[in-house]
C-alpha positions in Angstrom: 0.0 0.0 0.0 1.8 2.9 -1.1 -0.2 5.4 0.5 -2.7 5.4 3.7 -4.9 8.2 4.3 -3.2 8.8 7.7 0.1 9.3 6.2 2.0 6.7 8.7 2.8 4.4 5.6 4.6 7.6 3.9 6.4 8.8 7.3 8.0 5.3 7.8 10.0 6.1 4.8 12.1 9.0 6.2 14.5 8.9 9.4 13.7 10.9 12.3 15.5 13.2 13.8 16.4 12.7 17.7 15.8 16.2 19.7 16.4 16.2 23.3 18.6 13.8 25.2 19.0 11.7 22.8 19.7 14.4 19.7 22.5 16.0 22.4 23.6 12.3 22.4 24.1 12.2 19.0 25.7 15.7 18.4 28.5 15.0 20.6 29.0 11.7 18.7 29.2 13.7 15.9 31.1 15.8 17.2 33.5 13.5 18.4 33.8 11.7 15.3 34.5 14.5 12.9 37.3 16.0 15.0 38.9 12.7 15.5 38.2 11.8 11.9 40.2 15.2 10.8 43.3 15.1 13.5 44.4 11.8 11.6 43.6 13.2 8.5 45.7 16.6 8.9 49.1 15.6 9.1 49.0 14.0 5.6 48.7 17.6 4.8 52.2 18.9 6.3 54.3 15.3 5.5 54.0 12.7 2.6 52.9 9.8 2.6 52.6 6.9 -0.1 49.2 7.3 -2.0 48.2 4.0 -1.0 48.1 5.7 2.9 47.3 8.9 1.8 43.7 8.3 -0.1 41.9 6.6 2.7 42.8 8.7 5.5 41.9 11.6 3.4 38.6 10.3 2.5 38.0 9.8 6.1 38.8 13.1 6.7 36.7 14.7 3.9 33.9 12.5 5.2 34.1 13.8 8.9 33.5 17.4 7.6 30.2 16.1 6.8 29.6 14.0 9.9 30.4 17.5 12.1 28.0 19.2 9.5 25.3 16.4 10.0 24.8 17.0 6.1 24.5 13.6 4.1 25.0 11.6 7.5 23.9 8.3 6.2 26.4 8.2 3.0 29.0 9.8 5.3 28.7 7.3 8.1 29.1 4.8 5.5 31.7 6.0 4.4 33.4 6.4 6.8 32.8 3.0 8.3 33.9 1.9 5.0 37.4 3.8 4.8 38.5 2.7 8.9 37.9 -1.0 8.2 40.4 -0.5 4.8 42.7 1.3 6.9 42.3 -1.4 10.0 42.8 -4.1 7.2 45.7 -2.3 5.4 47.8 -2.8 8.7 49.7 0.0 10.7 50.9 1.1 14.2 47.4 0.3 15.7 44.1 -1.2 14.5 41.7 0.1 17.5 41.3 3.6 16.4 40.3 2.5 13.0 37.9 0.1 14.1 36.4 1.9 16.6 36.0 5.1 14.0 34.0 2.5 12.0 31.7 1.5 14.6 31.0 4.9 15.0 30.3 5.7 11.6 28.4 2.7 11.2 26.1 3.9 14.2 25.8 7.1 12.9 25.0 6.1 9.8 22.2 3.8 10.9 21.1 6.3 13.4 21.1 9.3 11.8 22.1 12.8 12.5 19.6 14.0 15.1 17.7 17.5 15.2 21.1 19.6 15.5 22.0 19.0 11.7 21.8 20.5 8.4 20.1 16.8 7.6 17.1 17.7 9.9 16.7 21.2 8.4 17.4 19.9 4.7 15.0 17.1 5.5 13.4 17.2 8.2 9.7 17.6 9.1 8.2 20.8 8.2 5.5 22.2 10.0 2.6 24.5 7.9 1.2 27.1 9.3 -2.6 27.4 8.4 
């Protein structure tokens, strides 16, 4: 049934957006992600590095832009989940920083953003005023 006259079938489609506790929750995962996501990204820009090093942590940092943002959270979360399991697979000093970066942009991208986001203003519920 693509349509019910309530609208519930149509709202299932769409992620909500956490306020409250749980959206404070979430911004300072977000938070906490992005900036950790760009401090191992940033020194690639003052040394080199082999290309084969250099893509993925880039990625990852270019991804936690938009996990600070909250703008494209899914696909970034993804991402970014994505990019620490190379780099955890790929080898290096230590693999728990990578892997724990993925589990957090795994959560957040099965989560969501919450209501402090570009995502929830983008896409969030709009109220109209009658």
């Amino acid at each position: 049934m693509p349509y019910a006259a309530d609208g519930c079938t149509l709202q299932r489609l769409f992620t909500t957006f956490a306020d409250g506790w749980p959206g404070l929750g979430l911004f300072i995962q977000r938070l906490f992600t992005g900036i950790v996501l760009l401090q191992h990204g940033m020194p690639l820009l003052k040394e080199t590095y082999s290309v084969a090093l250099a893509v993925p942590e880039m990625m990852g940092a270019i991804s936690g832009l938009f996990i600070l943002a909250g703008l494209w959270t899914p696909i970034a979360g993804a991402l970014v989940a994505a990019v620490e399991l190379w780099i955890a697979l790929a080898g290096g000093d230590s693999i728990w920083m990578p892997i724990m970066l993925a589990v957090l942009g795994g959560t957040l991208a099965m989560i969501g953003p919450g209501a402090w986001s570009i995502d929830a203003r983008l896409f969030g519920r709009k109220r109209v005023a009658k």
